[in-house]
N, C-alpha and C positions, 0 to 999 in steps of 0.2 A: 784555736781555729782549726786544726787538724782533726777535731772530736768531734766539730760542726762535718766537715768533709765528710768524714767518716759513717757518722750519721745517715747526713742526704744521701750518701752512696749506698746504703743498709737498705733506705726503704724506696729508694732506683730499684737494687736487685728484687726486693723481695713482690714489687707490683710487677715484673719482670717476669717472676714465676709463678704468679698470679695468672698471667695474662695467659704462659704458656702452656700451663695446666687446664685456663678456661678453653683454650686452641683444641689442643690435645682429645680433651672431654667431649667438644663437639662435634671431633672425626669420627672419635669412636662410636660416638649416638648414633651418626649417618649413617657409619658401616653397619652399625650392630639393625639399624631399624631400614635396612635395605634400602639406603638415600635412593630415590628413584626420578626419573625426567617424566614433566610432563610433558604431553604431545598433544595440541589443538589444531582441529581443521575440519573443515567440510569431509573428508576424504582423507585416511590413511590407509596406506598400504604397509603390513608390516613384514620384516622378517623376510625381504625379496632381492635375490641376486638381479644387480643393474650392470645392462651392458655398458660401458663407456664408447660408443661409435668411432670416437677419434685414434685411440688408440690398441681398440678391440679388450681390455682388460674388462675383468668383471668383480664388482664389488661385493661379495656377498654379505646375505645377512644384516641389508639396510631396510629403515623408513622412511617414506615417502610420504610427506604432509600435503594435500594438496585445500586450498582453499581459492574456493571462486575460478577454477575452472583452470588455477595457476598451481605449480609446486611452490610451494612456500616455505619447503626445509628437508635438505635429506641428512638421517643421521643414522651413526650407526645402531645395529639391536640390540638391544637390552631387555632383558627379561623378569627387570622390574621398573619397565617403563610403563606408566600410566598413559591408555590413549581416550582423548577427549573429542570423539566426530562422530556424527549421524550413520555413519558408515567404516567398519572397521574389517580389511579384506588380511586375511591371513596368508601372504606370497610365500609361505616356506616352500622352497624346492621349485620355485617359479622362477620366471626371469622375465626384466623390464627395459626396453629398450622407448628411445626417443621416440615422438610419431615422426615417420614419414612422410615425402612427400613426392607423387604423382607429377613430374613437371609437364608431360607432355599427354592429355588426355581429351579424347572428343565423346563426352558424356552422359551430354544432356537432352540425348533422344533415349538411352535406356536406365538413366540413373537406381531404378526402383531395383535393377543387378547389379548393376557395377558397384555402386556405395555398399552395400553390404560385404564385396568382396574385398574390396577397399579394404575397408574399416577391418575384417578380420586377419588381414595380414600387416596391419600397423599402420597403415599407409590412412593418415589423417589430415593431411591438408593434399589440394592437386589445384594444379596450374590448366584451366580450360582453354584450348588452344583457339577455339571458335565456335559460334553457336549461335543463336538465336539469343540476343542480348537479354530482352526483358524474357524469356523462359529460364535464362540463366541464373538472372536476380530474382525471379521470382524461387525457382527451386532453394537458390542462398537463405534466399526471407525463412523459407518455410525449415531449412538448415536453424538457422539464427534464434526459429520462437517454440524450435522443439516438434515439430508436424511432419517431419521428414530427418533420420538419422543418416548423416552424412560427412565429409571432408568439409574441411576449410574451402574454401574455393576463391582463387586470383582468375578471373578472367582477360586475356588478352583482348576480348571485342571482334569484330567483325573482319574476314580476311578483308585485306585493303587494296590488293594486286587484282590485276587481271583488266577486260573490258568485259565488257561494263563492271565496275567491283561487285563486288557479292556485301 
């Protein structure tokens, strides 16, 4: 009975080092053939120091998957990462902070400056304080289908105070 044991414990071990040798063999393939991550999206940014706003730290040397107009992964760089998007922007030596946002803005008599200035200091969505409601939604509409580059826009609606209200 002990030559049975003996046995099944023989060929325990040896699929044992079987197994760990097959382990072993497929690290080394990875390392040896540059295992590499792939990266899908509409929109990658690679290789770009991110601000963290909360606590001012800055991550360098990350990517930035963005798909359909969302981030959908940030990871760190690797320089045998495969990137798989219609658009591939190179951030080395760059920095990427959150969009902004305009909470207190009255816009929508000279939009055609102010969104552009907007837009080039980060500042991508703003809060309209008051305005001409349907010029407001319509400038949004034309925001929304690409005819006008611009902020997010939250409108507050029409002031409500005063007599006669406005």
């Amino acid at each position: 009975m002990s030559k049975i044991i003996l046995n099944g414990l023989s060929i325990i071990k040896n699929k044992l080092k079987t197994k760990l040798l097959l382990t072993i063999s497929i690290i080394v393939i990875q390392i040896i053939s540059g295992y590499s991550k792939d990266l899908k999206g509409d929109l990658i940014i690679k290789n770009v120091n991110v601000i963290n706003v909360i606590d001012g730290t800055v991550s360098g040397s990350m990517d930035i998957v963005i798909v359909k107009d969302m981030i959908s992964e940030i990871a760190n760089h690797d320089n045998s990462t495969t990137y798989n998007a219609s658009e591939v922007i190179n951030g080395e030596g760059q920095y990427l902070n959150p969009g902004l946002w305009d909470m207190h803005v009255h816009s929508w008599w000279a939009y055609e400056n102010f969104f552009p200035m907007l837009l080039a200091n980060g500042v991508t969505g703003v809060r309209e304080m008051w305005g001409e409601q349907k010029e407001v939604d319509k400038i949004r509409s034309g925001i929304n289908s690409g005819v006008i580059i611009g902020p997010d826009i939250i409108s507050s609606g029409a002031i409500i105070y005063g007599v006669p209200p406005l």
